[in-house]
N, C-alpha and C positions, 0 to 999 in steps of 0.2 A: 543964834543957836536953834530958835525954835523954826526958823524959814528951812534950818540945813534940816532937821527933824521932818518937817511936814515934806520939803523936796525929796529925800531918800523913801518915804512912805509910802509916798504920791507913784515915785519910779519904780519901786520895787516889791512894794506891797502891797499895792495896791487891789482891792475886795474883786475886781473885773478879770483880773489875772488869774490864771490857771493855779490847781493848788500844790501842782507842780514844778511849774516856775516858779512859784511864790519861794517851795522849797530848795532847790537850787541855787535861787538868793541868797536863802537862809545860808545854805552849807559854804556860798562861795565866798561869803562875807567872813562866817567862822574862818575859813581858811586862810584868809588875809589876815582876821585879826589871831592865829595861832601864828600863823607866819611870822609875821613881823615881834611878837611876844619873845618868841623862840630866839631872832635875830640881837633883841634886847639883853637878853639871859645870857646868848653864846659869847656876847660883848663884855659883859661885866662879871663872868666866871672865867673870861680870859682864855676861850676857847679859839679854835686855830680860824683863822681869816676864811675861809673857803665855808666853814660852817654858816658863818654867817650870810656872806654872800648867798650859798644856796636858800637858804630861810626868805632872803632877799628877792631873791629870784621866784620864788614860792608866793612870795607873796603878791609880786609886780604880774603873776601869769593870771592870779584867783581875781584880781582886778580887774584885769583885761581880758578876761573871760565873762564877768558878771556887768560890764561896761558895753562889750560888743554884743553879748545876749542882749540887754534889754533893749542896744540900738536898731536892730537887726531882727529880731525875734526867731532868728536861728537856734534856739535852744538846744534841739535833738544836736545840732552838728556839736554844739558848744561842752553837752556830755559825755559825748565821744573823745573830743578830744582831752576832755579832764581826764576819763580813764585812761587812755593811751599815754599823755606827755606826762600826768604826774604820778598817775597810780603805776603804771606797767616802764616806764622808764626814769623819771624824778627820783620816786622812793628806793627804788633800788639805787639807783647810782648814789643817794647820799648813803642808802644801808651801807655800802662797801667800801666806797671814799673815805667815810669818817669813822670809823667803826663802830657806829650807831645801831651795829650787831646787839653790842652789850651794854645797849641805854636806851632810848625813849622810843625809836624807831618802828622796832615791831609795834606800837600802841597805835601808828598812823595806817597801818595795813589795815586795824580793825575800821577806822575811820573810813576808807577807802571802800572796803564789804559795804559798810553800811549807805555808805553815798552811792553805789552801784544799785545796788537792790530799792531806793527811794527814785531815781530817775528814770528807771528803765524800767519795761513793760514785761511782764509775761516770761515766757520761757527764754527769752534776750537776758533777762536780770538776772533767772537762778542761774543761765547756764556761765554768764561772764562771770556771776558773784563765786560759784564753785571753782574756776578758772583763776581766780585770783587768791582763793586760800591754797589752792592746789601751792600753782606759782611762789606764795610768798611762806609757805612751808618748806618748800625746796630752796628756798633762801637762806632761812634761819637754820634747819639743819649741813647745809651747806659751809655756812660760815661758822656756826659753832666748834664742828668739826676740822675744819679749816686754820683759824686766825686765832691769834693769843688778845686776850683784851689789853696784857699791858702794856699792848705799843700804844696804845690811844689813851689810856687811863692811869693817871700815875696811883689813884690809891682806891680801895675799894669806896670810900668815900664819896668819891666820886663818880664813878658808876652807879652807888645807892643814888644819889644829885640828881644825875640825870633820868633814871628811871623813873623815882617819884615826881621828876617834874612834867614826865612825856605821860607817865599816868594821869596825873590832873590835867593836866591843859585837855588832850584827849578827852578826859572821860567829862570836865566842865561842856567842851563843844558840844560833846555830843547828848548830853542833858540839854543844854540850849535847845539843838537842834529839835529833840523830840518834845521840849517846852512848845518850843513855837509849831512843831507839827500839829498837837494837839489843840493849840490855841487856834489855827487856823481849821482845824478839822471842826471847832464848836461853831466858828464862825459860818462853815458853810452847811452846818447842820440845821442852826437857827435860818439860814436865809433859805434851807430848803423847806423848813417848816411853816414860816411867815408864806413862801409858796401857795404847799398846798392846801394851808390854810383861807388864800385867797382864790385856790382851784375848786376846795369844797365850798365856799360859799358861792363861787359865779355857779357850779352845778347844782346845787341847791334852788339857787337863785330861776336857773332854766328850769327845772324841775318843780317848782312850784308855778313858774307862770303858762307852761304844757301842762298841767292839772289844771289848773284854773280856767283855762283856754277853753281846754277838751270840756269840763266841767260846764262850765257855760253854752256850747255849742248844742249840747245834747237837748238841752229843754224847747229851743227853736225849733230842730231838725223831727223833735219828736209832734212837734204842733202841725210842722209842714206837712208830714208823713201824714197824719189823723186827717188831716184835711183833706188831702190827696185822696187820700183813702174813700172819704167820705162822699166828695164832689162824684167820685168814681161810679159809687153804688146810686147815687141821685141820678144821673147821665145813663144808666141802665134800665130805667123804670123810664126814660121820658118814651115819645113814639118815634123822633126822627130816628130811625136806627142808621142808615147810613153816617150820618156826619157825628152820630151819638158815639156809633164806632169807632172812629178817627179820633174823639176825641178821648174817650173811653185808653183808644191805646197809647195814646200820649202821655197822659194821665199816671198811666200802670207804668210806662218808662220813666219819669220823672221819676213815681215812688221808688221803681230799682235803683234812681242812682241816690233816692235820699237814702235809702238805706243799706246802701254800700258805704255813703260817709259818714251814715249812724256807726255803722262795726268798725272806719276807721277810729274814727274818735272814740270807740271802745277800747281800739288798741292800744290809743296815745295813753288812753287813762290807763291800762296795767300797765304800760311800757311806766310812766311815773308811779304808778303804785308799787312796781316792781324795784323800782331805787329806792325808795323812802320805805320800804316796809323789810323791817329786819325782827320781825320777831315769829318765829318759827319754833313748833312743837310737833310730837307726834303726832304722825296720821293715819287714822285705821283706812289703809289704802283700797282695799278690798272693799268694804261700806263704800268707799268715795263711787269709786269703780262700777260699782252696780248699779247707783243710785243714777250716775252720767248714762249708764246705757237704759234704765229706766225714763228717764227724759226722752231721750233721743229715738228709743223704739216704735212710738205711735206715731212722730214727725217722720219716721224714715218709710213707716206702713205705707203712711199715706201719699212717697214717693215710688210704690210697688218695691221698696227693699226690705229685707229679711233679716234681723240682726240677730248673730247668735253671741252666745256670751261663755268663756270657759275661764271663772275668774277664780283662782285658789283660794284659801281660808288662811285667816291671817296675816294677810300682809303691812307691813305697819313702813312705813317712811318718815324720814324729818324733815317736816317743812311748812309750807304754806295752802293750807287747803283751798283756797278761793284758784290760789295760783295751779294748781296740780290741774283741777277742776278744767280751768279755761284749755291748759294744755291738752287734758281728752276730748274735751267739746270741740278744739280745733280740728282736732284728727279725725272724728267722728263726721264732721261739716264737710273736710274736705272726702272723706271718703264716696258722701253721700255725690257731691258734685260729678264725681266719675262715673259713677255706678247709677246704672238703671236699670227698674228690674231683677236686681240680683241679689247678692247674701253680703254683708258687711258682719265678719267676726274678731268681737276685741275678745282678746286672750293677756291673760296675767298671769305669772308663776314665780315660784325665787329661784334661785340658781346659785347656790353658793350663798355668799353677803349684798346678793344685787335681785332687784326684782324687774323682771325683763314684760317691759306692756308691749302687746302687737292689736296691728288696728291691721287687717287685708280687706282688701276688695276683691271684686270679680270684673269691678267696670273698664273702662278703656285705656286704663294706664297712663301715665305719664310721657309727653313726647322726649325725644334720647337729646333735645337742645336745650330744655329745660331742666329737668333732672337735674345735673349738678351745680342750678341757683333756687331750688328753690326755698331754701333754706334764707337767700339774701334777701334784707329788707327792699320792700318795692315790687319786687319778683312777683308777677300772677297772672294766668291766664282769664283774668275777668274779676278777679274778686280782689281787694284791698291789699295787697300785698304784706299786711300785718301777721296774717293768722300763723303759718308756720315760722317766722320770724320768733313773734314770741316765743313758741314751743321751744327753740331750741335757746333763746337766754335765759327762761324757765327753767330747763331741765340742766342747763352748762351751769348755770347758777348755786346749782344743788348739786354738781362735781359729777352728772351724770354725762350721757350721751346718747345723739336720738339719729334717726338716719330715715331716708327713704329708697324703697327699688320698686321695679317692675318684676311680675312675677314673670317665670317662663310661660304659666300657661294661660297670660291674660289675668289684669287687675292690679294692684300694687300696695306692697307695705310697707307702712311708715310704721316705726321701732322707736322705742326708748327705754334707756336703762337706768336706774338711781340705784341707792346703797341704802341696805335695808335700816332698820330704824334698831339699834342690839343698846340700847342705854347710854352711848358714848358721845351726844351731846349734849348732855345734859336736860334733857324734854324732859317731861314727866306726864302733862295733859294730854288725853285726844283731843284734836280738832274736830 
């Protein structure tokens, strides 16, 4: 008993199985076992031969459908044809043959709704499932009006008989049914949990050892660079200047690429700081704002650029001030890399419930092949391909949206928009 238990489990229920099929089993199984119940009953309440047969019949088809499904994995074909041979021709021809008009019959049409609508997808389910109350509405008023029950039914007795019996059996299946839907819905609820429980800890997992990585990288790159540095300004004081030069420029290239993968590995580290750091409050965005183009004004002097600033009063955002920070320092960075000589102006304002930042340039703009990646990580004309990357997981992060163009009259601006800071996440602190 327990080999035939673990065999049908194994073939039919098995956890790998769709939970679709699963249920399809379920319901084809009910139907065998209502089948053949039905077949037993019509026997020993001495019901007419052909009753039985069809119950028979009924049952021998939900077999041989649930048999050849699992052999085959034909399923889709295998619900089709359940709706077609038992729902749209079976139930009718027994509603009319036996006059199951005025007893359990109408109870299997609900069964029938309800097995349409669990196999079938999308607007294929509601529109057969509407098709098939339509249909077996026109049935039952048809035949009411139609047929006398007492050619089938010698007393109302039996009539009551058989309707209370087409109601339980009916209404037990279909409890079954939604039993074991549920049952199997916890099941894949739990394995989609045990999942992502093994997804958040491998990303955790990556996530702490790119911190760790980046973290450690930085104290080397930073030794190398000082050195560099160092040997550089020694090599300038000596007298060979020829070969002092050569080496002097060497030197000075080295240090640009240490400190290209110093800012990568700056990136890495907010790109993981940016996953593990969830605890955000207000921020007086306007202070942030001034303070970034305060930095950045004497480094841009003394690139020959101009920086002007038209930054509104009061601006408040929810979020991450370290994070906000990098994303105008990025902006500021690259604007500086285009522009020579010229005005670089960050503008802030609210507009509605959104606070819209603009960074413009006057510099050389963006080439028209670039422009639509450079928002993708790796993306760069010479620098780290991190900077505006971040910017926009930054800013998408925080439900905004950031963009860059070239102006018409020469220079290019890069835009970004958040959602003002109105009490409705619950902050309370400034940053």
């Amino acid at each position: 008993m327990n080999q035939l238990r673990l065999l049908i489990s194994s073939s039919f229920f098995d956890k790998c199985l769709d939970l679709r099929i699963r249920l399809f089993n379920i319901l084809a199984m009910a139907g065998v076992t209502v089948s053949l119940i039905s077949a037993i009953v019509a026997v020993v309440m001495g019901e007419k031969l052909q009753n039985t047969i069809v119950y028979l019949v009924f049952a021998l088809l939900a077999a041989v459908l649930l048999v050849y499904a699992s052999k085959s994995g034909k399923y889709q074909q295998c619900y089709l044809i359940t709706i077609l041979a038992i729902f749209f021709v079976g139930f009718p021809v027994f509603f009319f043959l036996n006059g199951e008009y005025y007893g359990a019959t109408p109870y299997f049409f609900i069964f029938a709704m309800v097995f349409t609508v669990f196999m079938l997808e999308g607007k294929k389910a509601v529109i057969i499932a509407l098709f098939e109350m339509l249909f077996y509405i026109g049935l039952c008023l048809y035949a009411y009006l139609t047929f006398d029950p007492g050619a089938y039914y010698s007393s109302r007795w039996l009539v009551m008989t058989d309707t209370v019996f087409g109601f339980v059996v009916v209404g037990l299946a279909l409890s079954i049914v939604m039993l074991m839907q549920f049952r199997l819905y916890n099941e894949q609820q739990k394995r989609l949990d045990e999942q992502n429980h093994i997804l958040e800890r491998t990303s955790r997992a990556k996530t702490e050892f790119l911190s760790n990585t980046s973290h450690e990288m930085r104290t080397p790159l930073t030794v190398i660079s000082v050195n560099i540095q160092t040997v550089a300004e020694m090599l300038q004081d000596t007298e060979e200047a020829v070969n002092d030069a050569q080496a002097t420029e060497l030197l000075l290239n080295a240090q640009e690429e240490i400190m290209r993968l110093t800012r990568m590995v700056g990136g890495m580290l907010t790109l993981s700081f940016l996953r593990e750091k969830t605890d955000r409050q207000a921020v007086d965005f306007s202070t942030l704002l001034r303070s970034s183009a305060d930095i950045f004004a004497l480094h841009l002097k003394k690139q020959g650029n101009l920086l002007k600033t038209d930054i509104a009063d009061g601006l408040e955002v929810f979020g991450n001030a370290d994070l906000l920070a990098q994303v105008v320092a990025n902006l500021l960075q690259n604007a500086a890399a285009y522009t020579k000589q010229g005005e670089i102006t960050l503008q802030a304002e609210k507009t509605g419930h959104e606070i819209l930042v603009r960074v413009e340039d006057t510099g050389s703009g963006i080439s028209a092949e670039l422009l639509p990646h450079v928002f993708e990580r790796g993306v760069s004309t010479g620098g780290t391909g991190f900077g505006l990357y971040l910017c926009k997981t930054v800013v998408e992060s925080y439900g905004g949206r950031i963009w860059i163009e070239n102006l018409p009259g020469g220079g290019t601006l890069a835009a970004f928009v958040l959602q003002t800071y109105e009490g409705q996440f619950g902050g309370e602190e400034h940053a």
